[in-house]
C-alpha positions in Angstrom: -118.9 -26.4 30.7 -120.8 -25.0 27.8 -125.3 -25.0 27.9 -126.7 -27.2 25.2 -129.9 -28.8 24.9 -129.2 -32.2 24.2 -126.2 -33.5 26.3 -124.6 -36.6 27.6 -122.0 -37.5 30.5 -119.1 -39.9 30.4 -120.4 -43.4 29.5 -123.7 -42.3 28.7 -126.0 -43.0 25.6 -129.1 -41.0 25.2 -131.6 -41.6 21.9 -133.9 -38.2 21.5 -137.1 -38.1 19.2 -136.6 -34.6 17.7 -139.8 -32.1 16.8 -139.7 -33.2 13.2 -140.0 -36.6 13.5 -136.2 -37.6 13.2 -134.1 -39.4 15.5 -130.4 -39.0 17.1 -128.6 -41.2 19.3 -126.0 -39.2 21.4 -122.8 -41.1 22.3 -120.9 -40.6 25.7 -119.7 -37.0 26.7 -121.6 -35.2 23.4 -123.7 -31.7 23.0 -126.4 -30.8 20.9 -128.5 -27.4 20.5 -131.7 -27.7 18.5 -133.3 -25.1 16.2 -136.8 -26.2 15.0 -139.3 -24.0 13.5 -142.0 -24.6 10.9 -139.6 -24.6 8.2 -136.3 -25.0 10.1 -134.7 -28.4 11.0 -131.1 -27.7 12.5 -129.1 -28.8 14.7 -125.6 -27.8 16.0 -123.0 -30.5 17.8 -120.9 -28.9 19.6 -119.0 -31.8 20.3 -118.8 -35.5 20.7 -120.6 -38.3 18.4 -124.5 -38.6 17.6 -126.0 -40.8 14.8 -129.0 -39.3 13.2 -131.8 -40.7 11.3 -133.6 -38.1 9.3 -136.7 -38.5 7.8 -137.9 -36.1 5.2 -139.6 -33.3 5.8 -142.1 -30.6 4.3 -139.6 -27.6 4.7 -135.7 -27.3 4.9 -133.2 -29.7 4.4 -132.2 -31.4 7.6 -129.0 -29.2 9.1 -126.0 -29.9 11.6 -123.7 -27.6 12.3 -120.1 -28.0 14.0 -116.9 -25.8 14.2 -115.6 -27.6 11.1 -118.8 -27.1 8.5 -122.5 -28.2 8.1 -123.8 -31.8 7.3 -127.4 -31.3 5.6 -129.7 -34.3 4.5 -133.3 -34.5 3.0 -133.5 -38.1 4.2 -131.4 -40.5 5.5 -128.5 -42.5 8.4 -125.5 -40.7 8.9 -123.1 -40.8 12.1 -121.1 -37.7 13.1 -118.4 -36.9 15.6 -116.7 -34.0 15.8 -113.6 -31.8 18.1 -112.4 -28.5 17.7 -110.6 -28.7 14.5 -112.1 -31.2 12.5 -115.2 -33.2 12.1 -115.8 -36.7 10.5 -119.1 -37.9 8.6 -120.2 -41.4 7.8 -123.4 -42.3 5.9 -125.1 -45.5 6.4 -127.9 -44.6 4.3 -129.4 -42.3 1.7 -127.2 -39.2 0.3 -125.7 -36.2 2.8 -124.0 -33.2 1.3 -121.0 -31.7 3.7 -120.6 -27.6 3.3 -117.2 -26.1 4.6 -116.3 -22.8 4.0 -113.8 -23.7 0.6 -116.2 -27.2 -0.6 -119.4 -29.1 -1.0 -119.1 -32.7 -1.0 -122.0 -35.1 -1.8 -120.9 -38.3 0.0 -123.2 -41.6 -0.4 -124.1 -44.8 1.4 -121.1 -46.6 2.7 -118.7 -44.2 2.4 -117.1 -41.3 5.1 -115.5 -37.6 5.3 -113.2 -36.3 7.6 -113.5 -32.3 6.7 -112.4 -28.8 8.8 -113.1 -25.7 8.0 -110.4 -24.9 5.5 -109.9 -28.7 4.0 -111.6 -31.8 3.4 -110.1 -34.8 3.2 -110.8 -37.6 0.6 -113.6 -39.7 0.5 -113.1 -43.3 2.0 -115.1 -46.7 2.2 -116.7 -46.0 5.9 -115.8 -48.8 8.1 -119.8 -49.0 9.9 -119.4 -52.1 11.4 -116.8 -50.4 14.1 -117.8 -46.8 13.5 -121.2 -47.5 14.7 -120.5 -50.5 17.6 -121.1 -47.9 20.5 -125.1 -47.9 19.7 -125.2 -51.8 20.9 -122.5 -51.6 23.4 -118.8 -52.0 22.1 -116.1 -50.0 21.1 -114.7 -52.2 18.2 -111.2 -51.6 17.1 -109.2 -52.8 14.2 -105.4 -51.7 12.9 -106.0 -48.2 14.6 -103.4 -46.1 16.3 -103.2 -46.5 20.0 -103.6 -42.5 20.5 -106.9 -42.5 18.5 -108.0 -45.7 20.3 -107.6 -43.4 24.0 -109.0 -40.0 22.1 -112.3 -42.6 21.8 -112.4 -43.4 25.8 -112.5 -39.9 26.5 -115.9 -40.1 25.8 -116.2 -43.6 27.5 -114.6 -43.6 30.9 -113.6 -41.1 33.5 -110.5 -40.4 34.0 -107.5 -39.3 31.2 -104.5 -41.3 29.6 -101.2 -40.0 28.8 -98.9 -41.9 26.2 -95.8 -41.5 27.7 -93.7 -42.4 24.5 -94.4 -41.6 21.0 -93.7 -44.8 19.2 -96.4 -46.2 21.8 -98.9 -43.9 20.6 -98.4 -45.1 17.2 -98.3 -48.3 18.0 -101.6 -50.5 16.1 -104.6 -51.3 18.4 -107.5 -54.3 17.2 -110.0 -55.0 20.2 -113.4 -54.9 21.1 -114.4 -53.1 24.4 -117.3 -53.6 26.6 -119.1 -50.3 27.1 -121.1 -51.9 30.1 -117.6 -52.1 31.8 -116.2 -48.9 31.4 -113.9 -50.1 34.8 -112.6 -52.9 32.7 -111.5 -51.1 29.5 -108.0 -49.9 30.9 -107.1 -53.9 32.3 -107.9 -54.9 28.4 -106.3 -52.1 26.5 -102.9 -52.7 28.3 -103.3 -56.6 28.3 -103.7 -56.6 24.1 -100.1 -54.1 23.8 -98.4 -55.5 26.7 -97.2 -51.8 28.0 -96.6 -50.4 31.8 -99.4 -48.2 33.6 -98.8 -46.3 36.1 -101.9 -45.0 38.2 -102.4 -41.5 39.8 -105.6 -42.1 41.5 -108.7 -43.1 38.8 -108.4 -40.5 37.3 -104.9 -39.7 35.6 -103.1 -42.9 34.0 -99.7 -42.6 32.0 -98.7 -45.3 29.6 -95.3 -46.6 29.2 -93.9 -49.0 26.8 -93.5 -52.5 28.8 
């Protein structure tokens, strides 16, 4: 387990008032160092999901650093999660400029970025509504791969889930999770797709198709 200043377990959601005046929320199982200095506002997440509200400030551009590139802001809304390869920005407000080692990409209100260190992908219409459901409680999916819909859990529940089949993992997911009832989100994810689960303890679950 790596130090960090900012952190969250499993299931947890932690808002922090940062020395400049700005504001992050810190979704389940995420890590954030700060760097703040009289004309220094940076941050580095070094992994998992934080929204950030930035307000403007009298020195630096607002700065977050991952594996994949830096996210920097004057101003504004902007969610960001991130893994060890890659890294995905959505801005619900204001302009925020992404830096990776080959680009700079200005990407504006509404719209979102997934970007690793050697390539950044296109620019798409950000779908808020669901990427930002865990700060009141849900996990909202629509049309989304099942493996990207268990990648999400990770940070939700204890305990991991295998796909056991690979046309399963493919397979389209749309529900809305509780987040208050992290014990309840396996029973509803195998209820929508109908598959078999077989349980090793709480804490290792493999999926089969039914």
């Amino acid at each position: 387990m790596s130090f960090a200043d900012i952190r969250t377990s499993v299931g947890e959601r932690r808002t922090v008032n940062l020395p400049d005046g700005s504001r992050v929320d810190l979704a389940g199982h995420s890590a954030l160092n700060l760097d703040f200095a009289a004309a220094r506002r940076s941050v580095e997440l070094l992994h998992g999901e934080a929204f950030f509200s930035v307000v403007p400030g009298a020195g630096d551009e607002f700065k977050v650093s991952t594996k994949a590139g830096q996210v920097v802001a004057r101003e504004g809304e902007f969610c960001l999660s991130c893994d060890n390869a890659s890294a995905l920005l959505a801005v619900s407000r204001k302009t925020v400029g992404v830096v990776t080692a080959s680009q700079q990409t200005d990407l504006g209100e509404g719209l979102s970025l997934r970007f690793s260190i050697n390539q950044t992908g296109p620019i798409q219409r950000a779908e808020l509504d669901q990427i930002l459901a865990w700060r009141s409680g849900r996990l909202v999916f629509f049309d989304k791969p099942l493996l990207s819909v268990v990648d999400e859990l990770r940070r939700w529940r204890a305990g991991k889930i295998f796909i056991m089949d690979e046309q399963l993992a493919a397979r389209r997911v749309s529900l809305i999770l509780n987040l208050d009832r992290p014990e309840q989100m396996l029973d509803a994810l195998t209820k929508a797709l109908a598959v078999r689960v077989v349980r090793y303890t709480d804490l290792v679950t493999l999926m089969y198709p039914a």
